[in-house]
C-alpha positions as CSV (number, residue, x, y, z in Angstrom):
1,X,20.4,-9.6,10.7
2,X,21.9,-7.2,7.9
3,X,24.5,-4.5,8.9
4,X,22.8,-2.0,11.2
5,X,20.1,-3.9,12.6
6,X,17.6,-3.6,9.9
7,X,16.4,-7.4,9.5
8,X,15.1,-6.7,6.1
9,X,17.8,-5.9,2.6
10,X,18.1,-2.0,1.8
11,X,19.7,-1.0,-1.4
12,X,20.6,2.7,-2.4
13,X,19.8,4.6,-5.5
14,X,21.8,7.3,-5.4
15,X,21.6,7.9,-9.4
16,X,18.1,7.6,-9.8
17,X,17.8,4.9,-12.1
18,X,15.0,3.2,-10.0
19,X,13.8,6.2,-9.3
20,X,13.0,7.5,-12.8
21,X,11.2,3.8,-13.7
22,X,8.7,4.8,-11.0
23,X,8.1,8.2,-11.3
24,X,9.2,9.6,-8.3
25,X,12.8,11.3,-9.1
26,X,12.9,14.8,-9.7
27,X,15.7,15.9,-11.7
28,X,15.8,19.2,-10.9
29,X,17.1,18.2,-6.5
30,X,19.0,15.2,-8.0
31,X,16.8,12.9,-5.8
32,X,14.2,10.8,-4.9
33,X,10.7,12.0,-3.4
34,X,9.1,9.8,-1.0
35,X,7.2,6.8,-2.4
36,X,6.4,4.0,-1.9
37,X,4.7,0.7,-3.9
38,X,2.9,-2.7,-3.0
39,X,3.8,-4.7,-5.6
40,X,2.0,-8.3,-5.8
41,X,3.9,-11.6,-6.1
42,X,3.2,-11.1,-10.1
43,X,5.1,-8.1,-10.4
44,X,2.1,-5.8,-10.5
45,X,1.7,-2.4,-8.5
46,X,-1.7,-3.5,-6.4
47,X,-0.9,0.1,-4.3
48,X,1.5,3.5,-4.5
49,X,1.9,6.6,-2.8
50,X,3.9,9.5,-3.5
51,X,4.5,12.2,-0.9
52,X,6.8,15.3,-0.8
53,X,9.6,15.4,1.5
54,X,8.3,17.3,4.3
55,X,5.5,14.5,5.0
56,X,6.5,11.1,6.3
57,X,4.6,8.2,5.1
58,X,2.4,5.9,7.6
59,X,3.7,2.7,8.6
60,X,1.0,1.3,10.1
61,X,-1.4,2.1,7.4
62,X,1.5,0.2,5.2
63,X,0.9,-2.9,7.4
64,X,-2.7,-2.5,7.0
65,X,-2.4,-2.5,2.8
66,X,-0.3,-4.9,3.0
67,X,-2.4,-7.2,5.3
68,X,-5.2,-6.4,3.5
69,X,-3.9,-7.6,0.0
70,X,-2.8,-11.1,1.5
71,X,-5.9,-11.6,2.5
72,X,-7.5,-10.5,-1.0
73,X,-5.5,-12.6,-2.9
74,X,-6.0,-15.6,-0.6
75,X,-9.5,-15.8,-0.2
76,X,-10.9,-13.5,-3.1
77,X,-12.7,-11.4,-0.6
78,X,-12.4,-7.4,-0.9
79,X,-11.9,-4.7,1.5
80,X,-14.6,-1.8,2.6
81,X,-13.2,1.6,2.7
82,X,-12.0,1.8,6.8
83,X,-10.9,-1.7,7.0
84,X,-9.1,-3.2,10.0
85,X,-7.7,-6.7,10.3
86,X,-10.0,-9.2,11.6
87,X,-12.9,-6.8,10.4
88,X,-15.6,-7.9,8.0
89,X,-14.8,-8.7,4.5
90,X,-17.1,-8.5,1.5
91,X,-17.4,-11.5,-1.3
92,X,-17.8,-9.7,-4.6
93,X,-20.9,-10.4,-6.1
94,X,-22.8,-8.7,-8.8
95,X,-25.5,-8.2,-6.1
96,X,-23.4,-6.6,-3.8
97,X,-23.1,-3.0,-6.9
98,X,-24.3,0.0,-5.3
99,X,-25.1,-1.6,-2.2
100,X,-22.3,-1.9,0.0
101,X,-23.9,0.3,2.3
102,X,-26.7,-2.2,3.4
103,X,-24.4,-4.7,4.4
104,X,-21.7,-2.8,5.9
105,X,-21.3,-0.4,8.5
106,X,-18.3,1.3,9.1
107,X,-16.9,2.8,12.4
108,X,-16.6,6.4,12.0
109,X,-14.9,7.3,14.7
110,X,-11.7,9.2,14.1
């Protein structure tokens, strides 16, 4: 467990540096604005978000991406739009273009 009960590394940037690589520092405050990225085990950005301060970010729909992607990469299946874990995937075929629809259903309640 790392100092303060957080069980995963935190690091500071408090000058911006990573900041400014991602976009999300504005010069003008002196700070960061609220982002965050999923990036794959190839260094690639698969996801980002960027939100002002006043609006905090969703953890659970976090978890979700980020279940989501395993499960992309490790099968090759995507995900519809409203996906849950242990949902229905799709296999991407050519057959599948423009009709996504007839084979999947999603659950519109909100």
């Amino acid at each position: 467990m790392v100092n303060g009960g957080v069980p995963f590394p935190m690091l500071s940037d408090s000058g911006g540096r990573i900041g400014r690589v991602y976009g999300v520092y504005d010069e003008g405050a002196g700070v960061n604005i609220r982002g965050r990225f999923l990036i794959d085990p190839d260094g690639i950005i698969q996801a980002m978000e960027v939100m002002t301060p006043s609006v905090g970010r969703n953890v659970t729909e976090l978890i979700r991406q980020i279940q989501a992607f395993h499960h992309v990469r490790k099968t090759g299946e995507v995900m519809p739009s409203g996906w849950q874990p242990g949902r229905e995937t799709l296999i991407p075929v050519p057959g599948l273009v423009g009709k996504v629809w007839e084979v999947w259903k999603p659950d519109m309640a909100f």
